[in-house]
C-alpha positions, 0 to 999 in steps of 0.5 A: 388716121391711126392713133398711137397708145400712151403709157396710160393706155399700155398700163390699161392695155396690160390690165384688160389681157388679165380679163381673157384667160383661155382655158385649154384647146377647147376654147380655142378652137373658134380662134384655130379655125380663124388661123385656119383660114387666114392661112388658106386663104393667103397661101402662107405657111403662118397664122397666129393670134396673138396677145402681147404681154408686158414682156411676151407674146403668146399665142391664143391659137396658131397655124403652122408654128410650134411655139408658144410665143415669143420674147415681145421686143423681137416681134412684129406684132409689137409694131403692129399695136401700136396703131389702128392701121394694118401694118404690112411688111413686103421683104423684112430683109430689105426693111431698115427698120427690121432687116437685124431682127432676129427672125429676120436674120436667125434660122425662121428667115421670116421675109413677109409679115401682115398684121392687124391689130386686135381692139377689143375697145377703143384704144385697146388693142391686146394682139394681133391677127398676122400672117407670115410668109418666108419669101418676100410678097407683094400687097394688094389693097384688096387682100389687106380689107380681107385680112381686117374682115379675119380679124374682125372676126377674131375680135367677135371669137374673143369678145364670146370668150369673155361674156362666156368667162364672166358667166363662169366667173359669176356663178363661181362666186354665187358657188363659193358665196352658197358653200359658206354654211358655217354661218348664222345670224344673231340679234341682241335686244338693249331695251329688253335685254335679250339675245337671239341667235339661229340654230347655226349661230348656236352651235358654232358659239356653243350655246344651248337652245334653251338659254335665253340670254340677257345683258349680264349673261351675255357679258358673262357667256362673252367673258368666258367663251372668250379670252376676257380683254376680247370679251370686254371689248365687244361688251364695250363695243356694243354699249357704245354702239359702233359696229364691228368685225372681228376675228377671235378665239373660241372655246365651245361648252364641249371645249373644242378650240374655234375661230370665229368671225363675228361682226354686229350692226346697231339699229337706230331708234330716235337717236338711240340703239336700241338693237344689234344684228349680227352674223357669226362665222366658223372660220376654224378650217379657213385660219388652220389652213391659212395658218399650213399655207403660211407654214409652206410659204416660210419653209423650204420643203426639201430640207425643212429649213426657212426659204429665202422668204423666211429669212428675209423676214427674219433678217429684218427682224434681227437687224432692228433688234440688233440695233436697238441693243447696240449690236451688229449682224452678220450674214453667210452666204454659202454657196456648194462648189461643183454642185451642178457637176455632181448632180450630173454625175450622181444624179439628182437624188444624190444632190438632194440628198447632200443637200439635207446634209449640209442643211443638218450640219449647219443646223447643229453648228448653229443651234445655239447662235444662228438661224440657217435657211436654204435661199434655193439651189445649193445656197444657204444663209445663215443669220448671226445676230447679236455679234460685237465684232466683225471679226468673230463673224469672220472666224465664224465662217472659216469654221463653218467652211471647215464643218462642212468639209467632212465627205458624204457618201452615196451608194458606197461612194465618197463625195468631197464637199467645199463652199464659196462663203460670203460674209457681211456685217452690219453694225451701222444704222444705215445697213439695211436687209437689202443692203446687208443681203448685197454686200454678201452677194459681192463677197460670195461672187469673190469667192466662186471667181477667186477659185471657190472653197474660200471664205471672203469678207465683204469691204467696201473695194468690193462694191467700187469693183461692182460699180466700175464693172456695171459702169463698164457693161453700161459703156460697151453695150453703147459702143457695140450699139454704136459699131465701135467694135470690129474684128482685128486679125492676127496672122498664124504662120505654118513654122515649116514654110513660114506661109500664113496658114490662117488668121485669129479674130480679135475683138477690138474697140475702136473709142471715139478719141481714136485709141483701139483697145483691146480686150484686156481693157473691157474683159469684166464687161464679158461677166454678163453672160448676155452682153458676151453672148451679144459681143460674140455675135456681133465678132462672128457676124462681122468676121463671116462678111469679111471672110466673104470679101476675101472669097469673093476677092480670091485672097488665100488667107486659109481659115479664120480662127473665131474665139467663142464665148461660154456663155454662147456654147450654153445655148441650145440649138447654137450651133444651127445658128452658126451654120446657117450664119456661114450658108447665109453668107456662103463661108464654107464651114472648112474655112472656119476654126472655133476657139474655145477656153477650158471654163466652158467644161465648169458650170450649168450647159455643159450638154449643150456645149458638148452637143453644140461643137460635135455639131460644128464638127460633123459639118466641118468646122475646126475646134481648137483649145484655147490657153491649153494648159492654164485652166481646168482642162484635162486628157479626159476633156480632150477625148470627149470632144473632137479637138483638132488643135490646141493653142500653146499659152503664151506664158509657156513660150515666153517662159524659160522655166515653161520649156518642160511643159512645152516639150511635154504637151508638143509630146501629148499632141503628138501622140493625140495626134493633134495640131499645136500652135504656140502664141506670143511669139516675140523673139526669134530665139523662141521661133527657132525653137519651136520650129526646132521641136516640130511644132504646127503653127505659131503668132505673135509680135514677131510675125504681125499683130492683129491688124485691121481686115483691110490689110489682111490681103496684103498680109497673105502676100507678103508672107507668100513672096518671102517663103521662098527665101528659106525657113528662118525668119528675118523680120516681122510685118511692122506695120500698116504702111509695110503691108501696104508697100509690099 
């Protein structure tokens, strides 16, 4: 019968792995012909020994894969360890239970797995030995006792491994017990007066061979030789007969400055010390270089100012001295706007170069009223102590946002310099460090998503903000849990035919008391890059399956239109997964266009997005640029990538006053040879005019809104019985009922 582990047993679990620490290929080479065999054995292209971390699986040795490991909570051997049993999984596909695992569904398309779960004790089970095929297999009962034999011997491979690491450990500790020579011995004598000590001892206390030392001239060599409250406690110590350890300053006859540990041991005689002994160290070397590690632990090495470890510390300290004299603290945060983007462009001296020169000027600006710290990156921190007013730390930090703007240069080049700020004030006792450190983090995420180069104080509406958008992140990750969410699609008509030329998918939260929202009402949960990357998934997965009924049924919707998150396009190797996503459910890449937004040129993985849509493009898919016009995007941008539409913001087209710039990016792109679809068309008179101006394509309210996928066929019908009725419009698809009707 299996038993399964409890929290207990997972905690001891974790604390046995820390006692096998393999060393290099060397070590495993027992454990790499184990894995050599399983897979000959078997005839499969994976074999591994693993050990399961907290967190993370590892690989003590391997055949057939190229990694390292895998985040635990995506694989199969987490499953596996959780019993004694063999644990065998045919065709994962067809597996419930593990048919959405991501090596199932990503690119590895793992079918067959077969583990055996590694107890090095009872109940402690670190990994496992498995197998991995990429087709379904079958399963004998005869090939499940061959894998335990594998794994037996897996188990004896790591069990040598660690006789053989506590061997080294042990004589590791003699070795470092044998290099302690800075150490001698002394005894004191209360009844006879009199003190000896070894040669070593001697030496590093500085006293001379041919002294023999009594009581007063032991108090008398204590008092001098050390500072006299330390030389009275150990004479006091040693007239009270207790024993003792400590470490002191020394200065020898040669006044050389040491640090000694000295510790003494009374000896009993009839109720009676009679005699100390004791051991003397030069512990000299050891404090200097605790003191150097100490020095590097607080201090950030490429500016020499205080790490954030530092200025933790140092906030703590000023917060309770501030309160104590009745005074408030303040706190920066300083953030380099663009800095990754220049980093890129200069290259990474440049960055730290510049750097050093922010961390100069903030030290002068501050010498006199602040402490400033590097926290890491391009952040730093500056510490006001001893403030009366909110509002002086406020003008504070406008002037430090002014000091900083002076241009630095780099070969010859003159690079501009802004910051997002972040302040915080504490004047209250019940604002601590951690509190104070949060509220400038509030302040400053304000800063960089309000347009950056600003300065933002904290108030409290901050924090309330911060607690609706976890409240929100919180709900939809349930809901997307729990399928709430579905694609809704928007049809894009051909404004010369005024046929369907395609359909927009539009996230759409279908909540349990009946309401669909849209994405407007859940955008701040699309702030955590995972849960947007998690969403965006999830929309393509469901869109691609709908798109593959449509095929299958003959519907001849053209090209799905699939907005593509940032945080997606930052992935390395997104692209691949995307294609084998469509080949997985035979979508032509033809039929599909991705939407991207001008923010994904801003921040970190700009290389990754730019590598991922050339790869999307070469296979076939369309790129088109989203809300053109409104972002950051520039003519620079459009060449880089291979763009092929760009979508016409609707605050242009619904706009008057927006009528110059729709001529004149209807102009661009023509001259760009590209394609422009205009949105948010509500009205006929702003549907005449773009048919007018030659525009591609346009959507809105006055052809359809987005409509669940059901009634997508219909759609596609109704729009193609009436193109023959002329090329202006007379009437939208009002609703499901019509769509149905017709």
């Amino acid at each position: 019968m299996s038993r399964e582990f409890s929290p207990v047993s997972e905690d001891e679990r974790l604390r046995e792995i820390l006692d096998y620490q393999f060393e290099g290929n060397g070590d495993r080479f027992g454990l790499d012909q184990i894995c050599l065999l399983a897979k000959t054995l078997f005839d499969v292209p994976i074999a591994v020994v693993t050990f399961l971390g907290e967190d993370r699986q590892t690989f003590l040795a391997q055949r057939g894969v190229e990694s390292d490991g895998a985040a635990r909570q995506d694989v199969f051997c987490n499953e596996t360890i959780k019993s004694d049993d063999l644990l065998v999984i045919p065709d994962a596909s067809a597996d419930p239970k593990y048919a959405s695992n991501r090596f199932v569904t990503g690119p590895e398309h793992v079918r067959f797995y077969a583990g055996v779960p590694l107890s090095v004790r009872e109940g402690v089970r670190l990994g496992a030995l498995c197998i991995v095929d990429y087709k379904a297999r079958s399963w004998s009962y005869e090939q499940g006792e061959l894998l335990k034999m594998l794994a037996n011997m897996a188990i004896n491979e790591i069990h040598r491994r660690r006789s053989a690491l506590d061997l080294k450990r042990q004589k590791t500790l003699w070795t470092q017990a044998a290099e302690l020579t800075s150490v001698g011995c002394w005894a004191y004598n209360i009844a006879a007066g009199t003190f000896e000590a070894c040669n070593q001892s001697r030496e590093i206390l500085g006293i001379g061979t041919d002294i023999h030392a009594t009581d007063d001239a032991l108090k008398t060599f204590l008092e001098t030789r050390f500072e006299s409250p330390i030389g009275q406690m150990v004479s006091d110590l040693i007239s009270s007969g207790q024993a003792f350890d400590q470490e002191m300053a020394l200065t020898t006859a040669r006044d050389e400055q040491r640090w000694i540990r000295l510790t003494g041991q009374p000896e009993t005689r009839d109720g009676y010390v009679h005699r100390y002994t004791g051991a003397v160290q030069d512990i000299t070397v050891a404090r200097r270089e605790g003191e150097a590690i100490r020095e590097l632990a607080y201090t950030d090495p490429l500016t020499g100012l205080p790490n954030r470890a530092c200025a933790d510390r140092m906030l703590e300290e000023a917060l309770t001295l501030d309160r104590s004299a009745g005074k408030g603290t303040g706190l920066i945060l300083l953030d380099l706007d663009h800095f990754k983007e220049l980093n890129r462009t200069y290259g990474s001296q440049a960055g730290d170069d510049l750097l050093r020169l922010v961390g100069d000027r903030l030290t002068e600006a501050f010498q006199n009223h602040g402490i400033v710290c590097r926290r890491g990156g391009d952040e730093f921190v500056v510490i006001l102590p001893r403030l009366d007013r909110k509002k002086d730390l406020a003008d504070i930090a406008r002037q430090t946002s002014e000091v900083l703007k002076s241009p630095a240069t780099h070969d010859g080049k003159s690079i501009s310099i802004s910051a997002s700020l972040g302040v915080a004030f504490a004047d209250r006792g019940d604002i601590d460090a951690v509190l104070l450190n949060s509220n400038a983090c509030l302040a400053l995420d304000q800063a960089k998503t309000s347009g950056r180069d600003k300065v933002v104080v904290f108030s409290s509406h901050m924090h309330e903000e911060y607690v609706h958008k976890r409240e929100m992140i919180k709900i939809v990750r349930s809901g997307l849990s729990k399928h709430e969410f579905q694609p809704y699609y928007q049809p894009v008509l051909d404004l010369q035919t005024l046929e369907v030329c395609g359909f927009e998918a539009l996230m759409r939260w279908s909540r349990p008391d009946g309401k669909v929202l849209s994405p407007g009402a859940f955008a701040t949960a699309f702030d955590d890059q995972w849960l947007a990357v998690q969403m965006g998934d999830y929309l393509i997965e469901q869109t691609l399956k709908h798109m593959r009924n449509w095929i299958r049924d003959r519907v001849d919707f053209k090209k799905v239109a699939i907005n593509v998150f940032p945080a997606q396009l930052y992935l390395q190797g997104y692209a691949d997964s995307l294609l084998e996503r469509m080949r997985h459910l035979r979508v032509p890449p033809g039929k599909i266009t991705v939407e991207i937004t001008e923010d994904v040129y801003l921040g970190w993985g700009t290389d990754a997005v730019e590598q991922n849509i050339h790869r999307l493009h070469e296979a076939g898919v369309g790129i088109a640029l989203d809300d053109f016009g409104t972002g950051f995007a520039s003519l620079t941008h459009l060449r880089q990538l291979p763009i092929r539409f760009v979508k016409l913001d609707k605050s242009f087209v619904q706009d008057k006053c927006g009528q110059a710039i729709v001529d004149g990016i209807l102009q661009m792109a023509a001259d760009m040879q590209l394609r422009v679809i205009a949105e948010g068309i509500e009205h006929p008179g702003q549907l005449l005019s773009l048919q007018d101006k030659n525009c591609y394509a346009a959507q809105g309210y006055l052809f359809s809104p987005a409509m669940s996928a059901e009634h997508v066929p219909a759609c596609v019908q109704y729009y193609k019985n009436r193109a023959p009725l002329g090329l202006r419009f007379d009437g939208p698809v009002e609703s499901s009922s019509r769509l149905a009707a017709s």
